[in-house]
BABANU-193094 format. One line per 8 residues: number of its first residue (from 1); their letters; for each residue z negated, y, x of C-alpha. Coordinates in nm, 2 decimals. Layout:
BEGIN
NUM> a> Z/Y/X  ... .
This chain:
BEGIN
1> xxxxxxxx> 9.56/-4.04/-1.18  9.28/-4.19/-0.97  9.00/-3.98/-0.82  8.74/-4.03/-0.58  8.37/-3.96/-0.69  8.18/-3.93/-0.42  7.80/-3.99/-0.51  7.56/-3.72/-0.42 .
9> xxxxxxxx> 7.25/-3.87/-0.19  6.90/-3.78/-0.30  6.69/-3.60/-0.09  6.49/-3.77/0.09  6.11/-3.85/0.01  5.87/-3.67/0.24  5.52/-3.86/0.34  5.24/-3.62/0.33 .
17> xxxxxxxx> 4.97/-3.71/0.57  4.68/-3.85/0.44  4.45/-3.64/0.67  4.59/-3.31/0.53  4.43/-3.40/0.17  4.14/-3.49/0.37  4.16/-3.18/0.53  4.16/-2.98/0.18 .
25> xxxxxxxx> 3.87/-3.20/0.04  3.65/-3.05/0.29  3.78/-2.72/0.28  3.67/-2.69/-0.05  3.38/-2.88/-0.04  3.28/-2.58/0.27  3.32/-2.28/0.04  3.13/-2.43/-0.21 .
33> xxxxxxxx> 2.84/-2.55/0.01  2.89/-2.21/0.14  2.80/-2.03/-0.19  2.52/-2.23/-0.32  2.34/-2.12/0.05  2.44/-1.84/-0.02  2.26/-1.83/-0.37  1.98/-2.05/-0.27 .
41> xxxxxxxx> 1.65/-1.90/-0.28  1.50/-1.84/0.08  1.11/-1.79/0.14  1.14/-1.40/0.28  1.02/-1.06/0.11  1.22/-0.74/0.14  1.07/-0.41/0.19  1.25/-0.14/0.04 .
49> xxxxxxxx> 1.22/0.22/-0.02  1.08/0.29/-0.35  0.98/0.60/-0.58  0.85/0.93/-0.47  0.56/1.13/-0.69  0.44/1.45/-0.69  0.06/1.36/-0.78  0.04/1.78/-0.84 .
57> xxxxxxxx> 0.30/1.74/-1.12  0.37/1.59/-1.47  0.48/1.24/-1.61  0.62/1.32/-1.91  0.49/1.65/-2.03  0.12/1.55/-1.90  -0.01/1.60/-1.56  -0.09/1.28/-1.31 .
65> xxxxxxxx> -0.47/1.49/-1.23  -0.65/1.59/-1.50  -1.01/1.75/-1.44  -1.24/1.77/-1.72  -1.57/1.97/-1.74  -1.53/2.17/-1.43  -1.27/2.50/-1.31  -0.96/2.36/-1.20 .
73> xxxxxxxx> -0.62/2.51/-1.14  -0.24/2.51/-1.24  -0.04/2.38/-0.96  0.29/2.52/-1.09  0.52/2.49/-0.75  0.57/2.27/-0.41  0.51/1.85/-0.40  0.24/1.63/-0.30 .
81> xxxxxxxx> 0.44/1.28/-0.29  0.31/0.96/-0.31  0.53/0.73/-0.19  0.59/0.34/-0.26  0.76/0.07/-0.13  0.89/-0.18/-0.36  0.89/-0.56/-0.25  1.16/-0.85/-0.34 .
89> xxxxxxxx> 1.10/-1.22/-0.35  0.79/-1.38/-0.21  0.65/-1.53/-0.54  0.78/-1.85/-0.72  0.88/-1.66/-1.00  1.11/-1.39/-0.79  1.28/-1.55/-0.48  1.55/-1.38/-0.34 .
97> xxxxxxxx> 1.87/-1.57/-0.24  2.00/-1.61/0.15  2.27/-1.35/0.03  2.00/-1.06/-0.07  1.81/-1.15/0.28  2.08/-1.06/0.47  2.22/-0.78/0.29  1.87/-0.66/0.35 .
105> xxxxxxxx> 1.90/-0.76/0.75  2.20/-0.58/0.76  2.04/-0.25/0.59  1.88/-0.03/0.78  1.60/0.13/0.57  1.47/-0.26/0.48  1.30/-0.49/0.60  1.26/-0.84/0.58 .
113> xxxxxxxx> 0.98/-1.05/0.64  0.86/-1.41/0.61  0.69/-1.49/0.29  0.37/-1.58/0.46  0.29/-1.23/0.56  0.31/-1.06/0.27  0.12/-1.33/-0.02  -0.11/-1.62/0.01 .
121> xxxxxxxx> 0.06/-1.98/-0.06  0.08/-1.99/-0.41  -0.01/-1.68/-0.57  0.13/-1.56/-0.87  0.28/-1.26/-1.00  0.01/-1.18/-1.24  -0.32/-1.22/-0.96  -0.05/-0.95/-0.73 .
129> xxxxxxxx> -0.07/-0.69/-1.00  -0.45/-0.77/-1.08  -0.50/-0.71/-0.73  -0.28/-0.41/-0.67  -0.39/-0.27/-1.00  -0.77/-0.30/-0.89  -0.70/-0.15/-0.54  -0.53/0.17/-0.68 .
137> xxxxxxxx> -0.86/0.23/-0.91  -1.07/0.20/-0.63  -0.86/0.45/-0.41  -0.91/0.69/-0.68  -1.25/0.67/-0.74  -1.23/0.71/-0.30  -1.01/0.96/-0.34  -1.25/1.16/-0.58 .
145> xxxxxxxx> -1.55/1.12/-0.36  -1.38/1.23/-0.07  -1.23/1.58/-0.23  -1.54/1.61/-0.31  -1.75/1.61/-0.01  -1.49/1.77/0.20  -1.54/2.06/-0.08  -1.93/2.04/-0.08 .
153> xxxxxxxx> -1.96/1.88/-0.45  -2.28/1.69/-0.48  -2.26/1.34/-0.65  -2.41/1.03/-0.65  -2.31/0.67/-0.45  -2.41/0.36/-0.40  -2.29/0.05/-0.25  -2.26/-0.28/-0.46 .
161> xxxxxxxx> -2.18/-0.66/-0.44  -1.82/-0.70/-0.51  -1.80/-1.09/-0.44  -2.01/-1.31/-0.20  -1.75/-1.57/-0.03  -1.90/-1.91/-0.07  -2.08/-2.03/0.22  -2.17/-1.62/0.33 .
169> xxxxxxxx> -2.54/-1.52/0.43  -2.59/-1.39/0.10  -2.48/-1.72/-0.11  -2.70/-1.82/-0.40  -2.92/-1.51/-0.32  -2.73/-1.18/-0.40  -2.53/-1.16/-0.71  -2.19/-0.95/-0.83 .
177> xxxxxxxx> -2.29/-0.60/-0.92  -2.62/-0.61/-0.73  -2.67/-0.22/-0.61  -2.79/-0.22/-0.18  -3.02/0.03/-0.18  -3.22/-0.02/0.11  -3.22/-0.24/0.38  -3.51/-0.31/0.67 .
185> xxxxxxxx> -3.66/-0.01/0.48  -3.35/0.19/0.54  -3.19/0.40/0.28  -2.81/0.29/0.22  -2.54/0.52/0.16  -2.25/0.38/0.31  -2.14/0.07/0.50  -2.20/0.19/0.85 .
193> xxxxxxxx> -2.61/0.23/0.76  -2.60/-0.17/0.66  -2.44/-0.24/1.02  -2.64/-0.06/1.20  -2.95/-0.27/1.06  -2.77/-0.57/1.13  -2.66/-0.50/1.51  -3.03/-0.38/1.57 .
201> xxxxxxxx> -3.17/-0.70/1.42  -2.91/-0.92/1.62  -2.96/-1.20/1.34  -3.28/-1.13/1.24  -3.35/-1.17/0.86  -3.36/-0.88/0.69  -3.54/-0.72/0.39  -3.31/-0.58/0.09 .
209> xxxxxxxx> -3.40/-0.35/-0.21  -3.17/-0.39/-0.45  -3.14/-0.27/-0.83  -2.99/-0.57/-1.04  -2.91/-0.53/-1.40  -3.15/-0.23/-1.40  -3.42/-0.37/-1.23  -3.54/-0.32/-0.90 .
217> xxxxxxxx> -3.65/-0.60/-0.67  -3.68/-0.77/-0.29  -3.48/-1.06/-0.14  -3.46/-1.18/0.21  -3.15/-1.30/0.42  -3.05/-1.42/0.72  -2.71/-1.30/0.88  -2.48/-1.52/0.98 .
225> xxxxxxxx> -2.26/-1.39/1.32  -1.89/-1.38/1.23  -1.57/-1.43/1.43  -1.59/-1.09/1.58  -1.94/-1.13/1.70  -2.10/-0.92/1.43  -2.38/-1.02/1.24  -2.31/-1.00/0.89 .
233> xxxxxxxx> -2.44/-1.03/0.51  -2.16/-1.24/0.39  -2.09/-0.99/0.08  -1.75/-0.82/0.01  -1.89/-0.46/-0.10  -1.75/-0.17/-0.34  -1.88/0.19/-0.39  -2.00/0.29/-0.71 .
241> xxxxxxxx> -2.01/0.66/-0.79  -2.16/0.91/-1.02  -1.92/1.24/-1.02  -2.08/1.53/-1.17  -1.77/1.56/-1.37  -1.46/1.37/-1.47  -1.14/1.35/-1.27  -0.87/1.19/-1.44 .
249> xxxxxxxx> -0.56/1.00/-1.26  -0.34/0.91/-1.48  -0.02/0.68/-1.34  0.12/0.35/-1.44  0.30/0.06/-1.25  0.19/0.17/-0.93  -0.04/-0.03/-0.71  -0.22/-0.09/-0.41 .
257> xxxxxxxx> -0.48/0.19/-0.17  -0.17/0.38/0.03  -0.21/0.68/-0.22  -0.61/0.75/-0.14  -0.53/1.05/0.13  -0.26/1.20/-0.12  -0.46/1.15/-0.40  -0.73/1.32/-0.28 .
265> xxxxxxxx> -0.54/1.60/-0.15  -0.42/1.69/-0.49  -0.78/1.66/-0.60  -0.89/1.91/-0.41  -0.56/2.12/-0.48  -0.67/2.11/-0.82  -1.02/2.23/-0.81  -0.92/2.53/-0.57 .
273> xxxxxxxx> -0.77/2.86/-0.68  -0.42/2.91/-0.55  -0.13/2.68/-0.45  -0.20/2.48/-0.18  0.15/2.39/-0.09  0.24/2.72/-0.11  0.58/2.55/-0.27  0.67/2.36/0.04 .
281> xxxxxxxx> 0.77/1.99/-0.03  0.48/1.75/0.07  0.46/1.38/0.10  0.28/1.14/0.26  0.06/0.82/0.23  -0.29/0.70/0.40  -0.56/0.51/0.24  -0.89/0.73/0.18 .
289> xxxxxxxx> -1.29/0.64/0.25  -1.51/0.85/0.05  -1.65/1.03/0.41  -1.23/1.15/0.41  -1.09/0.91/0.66  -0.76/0.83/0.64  -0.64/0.43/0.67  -0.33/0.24/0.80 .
297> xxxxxxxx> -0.12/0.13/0.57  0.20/-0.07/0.50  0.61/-0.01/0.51  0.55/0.33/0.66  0.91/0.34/0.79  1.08/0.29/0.36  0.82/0.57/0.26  0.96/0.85/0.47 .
305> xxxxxxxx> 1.31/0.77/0.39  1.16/0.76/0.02  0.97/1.06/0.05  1.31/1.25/0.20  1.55/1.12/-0.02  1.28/1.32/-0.28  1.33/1.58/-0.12  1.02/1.63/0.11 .
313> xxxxxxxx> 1.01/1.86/0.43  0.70/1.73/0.52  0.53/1.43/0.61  0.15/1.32/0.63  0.14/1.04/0.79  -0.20/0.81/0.95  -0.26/0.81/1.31  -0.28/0.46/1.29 .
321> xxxxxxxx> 0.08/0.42/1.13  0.20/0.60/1.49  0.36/0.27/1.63  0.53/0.24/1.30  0.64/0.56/1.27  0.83/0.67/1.61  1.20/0.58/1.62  1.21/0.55/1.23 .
329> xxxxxxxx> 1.19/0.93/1.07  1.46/1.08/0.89  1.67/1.36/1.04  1.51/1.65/0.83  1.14/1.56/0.79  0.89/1.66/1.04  0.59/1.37/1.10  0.22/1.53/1.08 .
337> xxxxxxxx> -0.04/1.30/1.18  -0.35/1.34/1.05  -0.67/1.10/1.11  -0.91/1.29/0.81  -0.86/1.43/0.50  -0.99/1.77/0.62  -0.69/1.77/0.91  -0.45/1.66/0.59 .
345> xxxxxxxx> -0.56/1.96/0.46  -0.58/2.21/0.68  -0.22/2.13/0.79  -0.12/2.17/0.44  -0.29/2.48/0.39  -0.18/2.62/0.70  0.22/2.61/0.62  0.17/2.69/0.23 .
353> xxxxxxxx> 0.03/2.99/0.34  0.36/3.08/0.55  0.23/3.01/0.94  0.42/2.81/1.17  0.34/2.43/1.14  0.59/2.32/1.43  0.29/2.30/1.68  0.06/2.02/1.42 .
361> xxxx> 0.00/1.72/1.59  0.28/1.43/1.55  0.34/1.04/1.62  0.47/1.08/1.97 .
């Protein structure tokens, strides 16, 4: 018996175009361009909300304001806050990649900014703390003074060379440490009795007494008129201070002179009988000058949501920082702006004694 096979036909080949290989080639080569951008370091510093302390309370078991050789008082209820920001990239050794940047865009309690204006070209991580570490020890000792004059305390101040920029007035005549304690036969006491001379003498050189390594003695110079038009010695300054007793601030790992106003108010909390909060939640932030005034400071906006995610009602904020402040206050927290420490205080005192605070003056 015969039979037919009949051959089955193989399928036939397809031709895949050569551009769609092409086409996957780049495809992948995109998403992986894609996500090294995305991990690529960028030159920007974020601004972020960071810790809240209660400069009236306890770090492990021991209090952050200790005062030794004078009456102080318990401060066993209510907040003072300090509040922080904590910054992100900027330095060589903590950039922050193109994805954290815009995560922090896209967030709205951050802020990013260009690396520029936050730290000078180059600077390490190490000079930043030095720095930071230095301000907050001088807002103390500022903070101290200015309790203490806006409680009547007598102590002793004096002004002293910090640094002399090269090329200054004072160059190669005044040294580090050298205590101002007169000039054109003018007492000194603080910064504005040195200007005064200066504007009166409109460039004229001027006599200074000054104490230098425990000796007293007379040097000439000649101001030189800055970019403001103010005729100037050429000296950075620092105060020096002789407290009648020791006040004690003990904190680690926080820098920078934002803390002086707070600092100062839980000084002066401190070396009063009674509670000065009255228990009410407090924060706030402000540099201090020893004559009490309160300064401008920096990321205003991530220290109030700080300072309410602590739990604060209240918030003492600089006149200066008013720009900053409107349109950016947590639903909760009412805004107090204050220009001295004595209107810090009285606001304080005011609602931790029960009265209404809704009529204190506010960043409008």
């Amino acid at each position: 018996m015969s039979q037919d096979v009949v051959a089955s036909a193989s399928p036939p080949t397809a031709v895949r175009d050569p551009r769609f290989s092409m086409m996957m080639v780049s495809g992948v080569v995109a998403v992986v361009l894609a996500v090294a951008a995305m991990t690529l370091p960028v030159p920007y510093v974020v601004e972020s909300p960071g810790p809240a302390i209660n400069t009236i309370g306890e770090i492990d078991g021991a209090p952050i304001i200790t005062v030794s050789g004078h009456e102080s008082f318990p401060s066993n209820s209510g907040s003072l806050d300090l509040t922080t920001v904590h910054l992100t990239g900027g330095l060589p050794d903590s950039r922050i990649s193109f994805f954290d940047a815009l995560k922090a865009w896209l967030t709205p309690s951050h802020t990013l900014y260009p690396e520029e204006l936050i730290y000078a070209p180059g600077v390490s991580q190490e000079t930043v703390n030095s720095e930071n570490s230095a301000a907050m020890t001088g807002s103390q000792e500022n903070a101290t003074a200015a309790a203490m004059n806006a409680l009547g305390i007598d102590f002793k101040s004096n002004l002293a060379v910090a640094s002399i920029p090269e090329g200054g007035a004072a160059s190669g005549i005044l040294k580090p440490d050298d205590v101002i304690l007169a000039i054109g036969g003018k007492q000194v006491s603080a910064l504005k009795d040195i200007q005064s001379v200066l504007a009166e003498g409109a460039g004229a050189a001027v006599d200074l007494q000054i104490r230098r390594a425990g000796k007293d003695m007379n040097v000439s110079v000649t101001p030189k008129k800055g970019n403001d038009g103010k005729y100037l010695l050429g000296i950075v300054l620092q105060n020096t201070f002789k407290f009648p007793f020791d006040v004690q601030i003990s904190l680690e790992n926080i820098g920078g002179p934002s803390a002086g106003m707070i600092f100062a108010l839980g000084i002066m909390d401190k070396l009063t009988p009674g509670e000065l909060t009255g228990g009410e939640r407090f924060a706030g932030t402000g540099t201090i000058d020893p004559e009490g005034n309160v300064g401008a400071i920096g990321g205003i906006a991530q220290k109030m949501v700080g300072a309410h995610e602590n739990g604060a009602v209240y918030f003492l904020a600089p006149a200066a920082n008013c720009g900053d402040v409107v349109g950016h206050v947590p639903e909760g927290l009412q805004v107090i702006k204050v220009n001295t420490i004595k209107e810090a205080y009285d606001a304080v005192s005011l609602i931790g004694t029960g009265e209404d605070g809704s009529a204190l003056p506010t960043c409008t």
